[in-house]
DRENTOR-407788 format. One record per residue (C-alpha): residue in three letters; x, y negated, z. Coordinates in steps of 0.5 Angstrom, whole numbers, plus 500, padded with zeros to 3 digits. Each point is the difference from the previous one (the first is absolute). Example, Ala and Ser with C-alpha at 12.3 -4.5 7.8 and 13.67 -1.06 7.14 Angstrom:
# DRENTOR-407788
ALA525509516 SER502493498 
# end
This chain:
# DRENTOR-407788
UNK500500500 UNK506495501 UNK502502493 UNK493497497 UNK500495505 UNK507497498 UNK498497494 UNK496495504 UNK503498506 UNK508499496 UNK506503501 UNK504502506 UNK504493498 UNK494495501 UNK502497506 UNK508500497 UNK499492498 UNK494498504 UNK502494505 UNK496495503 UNK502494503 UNK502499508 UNK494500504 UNK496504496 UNK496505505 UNK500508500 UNK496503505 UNK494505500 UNK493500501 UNK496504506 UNK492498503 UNK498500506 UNK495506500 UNK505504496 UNK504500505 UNK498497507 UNK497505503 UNK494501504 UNK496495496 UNK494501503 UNK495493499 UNK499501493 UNK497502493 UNK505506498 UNK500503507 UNK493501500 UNK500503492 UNK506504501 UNK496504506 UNK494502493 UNK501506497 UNK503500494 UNK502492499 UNK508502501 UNK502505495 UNK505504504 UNK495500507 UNK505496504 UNK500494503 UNK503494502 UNK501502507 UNK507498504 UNK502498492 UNK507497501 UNK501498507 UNK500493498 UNK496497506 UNK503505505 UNK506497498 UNK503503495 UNK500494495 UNK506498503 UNK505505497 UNK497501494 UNK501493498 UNK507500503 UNK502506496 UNK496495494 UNK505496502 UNK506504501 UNK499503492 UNK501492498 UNK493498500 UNK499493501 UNK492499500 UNK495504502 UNK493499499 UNK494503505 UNK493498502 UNK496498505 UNK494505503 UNK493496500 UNK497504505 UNK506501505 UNK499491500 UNK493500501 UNK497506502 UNK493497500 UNK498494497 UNK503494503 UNK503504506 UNK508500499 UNK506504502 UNK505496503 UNK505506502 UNK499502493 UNK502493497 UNK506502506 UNK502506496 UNK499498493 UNK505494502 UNK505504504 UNK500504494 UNK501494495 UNK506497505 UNK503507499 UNK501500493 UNK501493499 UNK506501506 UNK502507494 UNK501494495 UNK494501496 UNK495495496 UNK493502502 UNK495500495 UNK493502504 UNK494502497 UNK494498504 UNK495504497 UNK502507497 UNK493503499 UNK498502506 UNK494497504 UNK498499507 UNK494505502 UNK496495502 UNK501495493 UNK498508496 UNK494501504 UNK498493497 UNK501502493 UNK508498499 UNK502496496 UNK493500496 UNK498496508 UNK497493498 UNK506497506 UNK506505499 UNK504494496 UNK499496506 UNK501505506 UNK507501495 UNK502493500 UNK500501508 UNK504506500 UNK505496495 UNK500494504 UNK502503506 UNK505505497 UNK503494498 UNK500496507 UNK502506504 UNK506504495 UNK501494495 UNK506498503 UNK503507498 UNK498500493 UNK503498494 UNK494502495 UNK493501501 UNK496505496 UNK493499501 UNK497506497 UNK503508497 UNK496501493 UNK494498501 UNK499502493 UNK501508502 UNK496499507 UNK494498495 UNK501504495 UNK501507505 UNK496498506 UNK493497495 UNK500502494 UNK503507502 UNK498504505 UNK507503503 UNK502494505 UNK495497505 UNK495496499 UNK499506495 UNK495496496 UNK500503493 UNK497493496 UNK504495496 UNK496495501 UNK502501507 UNK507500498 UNK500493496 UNK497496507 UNK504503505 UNK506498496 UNK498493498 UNK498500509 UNK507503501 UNK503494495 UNK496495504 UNK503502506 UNK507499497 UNK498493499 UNK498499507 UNK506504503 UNK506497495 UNK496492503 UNK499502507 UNK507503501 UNK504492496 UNK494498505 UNK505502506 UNK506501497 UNK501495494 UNK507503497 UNK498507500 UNK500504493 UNK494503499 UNK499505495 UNK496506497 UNK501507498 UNK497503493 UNK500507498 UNK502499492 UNK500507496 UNK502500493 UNK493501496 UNK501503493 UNK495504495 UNK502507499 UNK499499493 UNK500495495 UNK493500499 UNK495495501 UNK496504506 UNK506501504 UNK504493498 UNK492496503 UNK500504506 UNK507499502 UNK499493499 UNK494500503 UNK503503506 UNK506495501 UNK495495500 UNK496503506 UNK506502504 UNK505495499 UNK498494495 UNK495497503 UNK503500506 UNK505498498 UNK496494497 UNK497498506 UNK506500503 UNK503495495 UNK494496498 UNK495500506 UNK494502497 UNK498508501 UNK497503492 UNK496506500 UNK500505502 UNK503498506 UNK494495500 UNK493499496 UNK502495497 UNK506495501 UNK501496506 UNK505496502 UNK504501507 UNK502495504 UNK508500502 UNK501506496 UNK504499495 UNK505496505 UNK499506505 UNK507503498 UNK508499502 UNK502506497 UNK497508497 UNK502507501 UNK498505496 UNK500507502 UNK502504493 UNK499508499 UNK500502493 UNK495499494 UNK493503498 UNK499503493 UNK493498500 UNK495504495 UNK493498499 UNK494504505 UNK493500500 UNK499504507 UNK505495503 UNK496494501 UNK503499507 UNK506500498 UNK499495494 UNK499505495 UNK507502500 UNK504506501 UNK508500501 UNK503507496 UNK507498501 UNK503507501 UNK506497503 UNK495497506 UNK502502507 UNK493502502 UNK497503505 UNK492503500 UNK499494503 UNK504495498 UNK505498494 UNK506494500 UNK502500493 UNK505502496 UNK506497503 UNK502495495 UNK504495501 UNK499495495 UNK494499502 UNK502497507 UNK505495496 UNK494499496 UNK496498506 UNK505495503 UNK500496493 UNK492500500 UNK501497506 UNK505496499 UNK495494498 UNK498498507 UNK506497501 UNK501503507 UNK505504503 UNK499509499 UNK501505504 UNK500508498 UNK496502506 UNK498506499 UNK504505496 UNK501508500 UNK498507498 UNK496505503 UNK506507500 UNK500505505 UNK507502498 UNK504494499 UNK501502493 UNK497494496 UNK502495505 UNK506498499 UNK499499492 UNK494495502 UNK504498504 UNK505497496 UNK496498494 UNK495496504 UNK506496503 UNK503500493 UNK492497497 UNK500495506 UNK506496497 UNK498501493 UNK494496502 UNK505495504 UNK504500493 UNK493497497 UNK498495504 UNK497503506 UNK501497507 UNK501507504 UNK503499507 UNK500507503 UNK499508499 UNK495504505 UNK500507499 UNK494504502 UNK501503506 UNK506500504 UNK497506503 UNK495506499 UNK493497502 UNK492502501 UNK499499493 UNK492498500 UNK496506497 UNK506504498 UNK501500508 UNK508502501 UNK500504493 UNK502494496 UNK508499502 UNK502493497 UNK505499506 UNK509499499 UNK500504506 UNK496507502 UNK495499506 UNK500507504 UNK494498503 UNK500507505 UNK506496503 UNK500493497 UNK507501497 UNK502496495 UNK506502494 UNK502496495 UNK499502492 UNK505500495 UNK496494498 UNK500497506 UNK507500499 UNK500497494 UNK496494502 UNK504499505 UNK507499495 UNK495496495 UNK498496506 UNK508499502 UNK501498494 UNK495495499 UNK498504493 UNK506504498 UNK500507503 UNK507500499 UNK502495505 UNK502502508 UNK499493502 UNK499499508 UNK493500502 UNK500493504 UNK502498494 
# end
């Protein structure tokens, strides 16, 4: 499979030549529910304990031990492999275990958390909102919650008064296009509503929030940089037929271009509304994106996938579960991306970037060439600051449960033991090298 792969993902070579300039960021990605622990409060706790919503039966459980204290380790071991960077999100439902009550120790712990990192040398990028919700807001109908924009803006704005101090790049939401895409339009992840219509208010809502969160936390702390995360997949016809080429466009626009859009010009087009509707703020409301890339989507029309927008992906190169499929590891399409956004005039960061592979076999390759597709798009104009590899370890990945390694170190969860991949130490000489996997550069560098 590595062999079939190649192709797409480059040459052993990639990162031979690929340099950045001194501070550009190299970290990985993780999530607070993926690897907290004992989450109790919110959304994914209660759906994980139906049957049949988590593909291999397991559950988040002790995760990674991240709220016991185990955070501390793993992020000075990220820090020993030559990271500079880590981004990690904020748990809605340990802040604010009901509606307006809110936890102090737990603001202690996140702030403890943070100091630590920060005293590693590490640049945090903290993700408020990386899709889980407090019980409480789900019951009410989550995002679909006529006050959830504005419950939000208060978590963003205290987040920022208490934790502030310790951040150098919020980031307000994780792929809101996802969680509308999975948890409403399909029925795999909670609220599990299976409507498209559904899907479209809940991600023009999870927008609106954006706004008000970016303006409450420059309420409280007028120099922050404030961003957002997009999940941008490449999206092609399969074949060159009329069918396929509409349907891949049209899914793109759905996805991606209108968001997108709506992000650049402040008015929200169908379908994420019924008609154009101008949102105040919104085309003002961003210091810098992320993406977070996986693959491409060879996309064939289908008249039984009215959920999905008639489209079907028959890549034969996707990595695929029953339940899941990430693309084709195609690393043009990531350079591709970084451009498209390039018009923004803000800078970019890769934030989440990595490959399902139990065995390490493919990662090493995606790898490299993904690095090498980042500094294309530096070469074409791109204002990229910084690389997060997803994840920095083995996590609960969503429905697939413990099933789905995407982690530079193996997480035995029977002992909580961490070893580092091969590819784990290859990212740590691409991190030393600032780009070039070759060059042995200390790590305080």
């Amino acid at each position: 499979m590595t062999g079939e792969l190649a192709p797409a993902m480059g040459s052993r070579s990639v990162t031979s030549r690929a340099r950045f300039d001194d501070g550009f960021l190299w970290g990985t990605s993780t999530s607070s529910h993926q690897v907290e622990g004992d989450n109790r409060g919110n959304d994914w706790w209660e759906w994980e304990k139906r049957p049949g919503k988590i593909r291999d039966g397991s559950t988040s459980g002790n995760a990674a031990e991240w709220w016991q204290g185990r955070a501390e380790d793993d992020l000075r071991a990220a820090r020993a492999l030559g990271q500079n960077a880590h981004r990690l999100s904020l748990e809605w439902s340990r802040l604010e275990p009901e509606r307006g009550r809110w936890d102090d120790a737990a603001f202690a712990r996140y702030r403890e958390l943070l100091r630590a990192a920060r005293a590693l040398g590490l640049t945090l990028m903290v993700t408020i909102n990386h899709f889980t919700l407090p019980a409480w807001l789900a019951a009410r109908g989550g995002w679909l919650a006529p006050e959830a924009p504005d419950e939000f803006a208060e978590l963003a704005r205290r987040a920022a008064t208490e934790l502030g101090a310790e951040v150098e790049l919020f980031c307000t939401q994780n792929e809101p296009n996802v969680l509308a895409l999975m948890g409403y339009a399909d029925e795999r992840w909670p609220p599990g509503l299976g409507n498209l219509g559904a899907a479209f208010r809940a991600l023009a809502a999870m927008l609106e929030a954006h706004v008000r969160a970016y303006h409450a936390i420059h309420a409280v702390r007028p120099g922050a940089k404030v961003g957002l995360v997009l999940n941008l997949p490449i999206l092609e016809p399969a074949r060159p037929v009329l069918a396929d080429r509409a349907i891949a466009r049209l899914q793109d626009w759905a996805f991606s271009g209108a968001l997108l859009f709506a992000l650049e010009r402040g008015v929200v087009l169908p379908p994420l509304a019924a008609y154009p509707t101008r949102v105040k703020g919104l085309n003002r409301a961003l210091d810098w994106l992320g993406v977070n890339y996986y693959g491409r989507y060879a996309m064939t029309f289908d008249a039984h996938k009215g959920r999905e927008l008639f489209g079907r992906n028959v890549g034969e190169r996707s990595i695929r579960t029953a339940w899941n499929d990430w693309g084709e590891p195609h690393a043009a399409g990531l350079t591709t991306q970084l451009v498209r956004l390039a018009r923004f005039g803000v800078p970019l960061y890769v934030t989440e970037n990595g490959v399902m592979d139990p065995d390490d076999r493919l990662r090493p390759e995606f790898l490299r060439a993904h690095v090498r597709a980042v500094a294309e798009a530096v070469a074409r104009g791109s204002d990229v600051r910084g690389y997060f590899h997803w994840s920095l370890l083995d996590n609960f990945e969503w429905s697939e449960g413990w099933s789905a390694p995407f982690g530079l170190q193996a997480l035995d969860r029977s002992t909580q033991t961490r070893t580092l991949r091969a590819s784990g130490e290859l990212y740590a000489r691409i991190c030393r090298g600032n780009g070039d996997e070759r060059d042995e550069a200390p790590a305080d560098r």
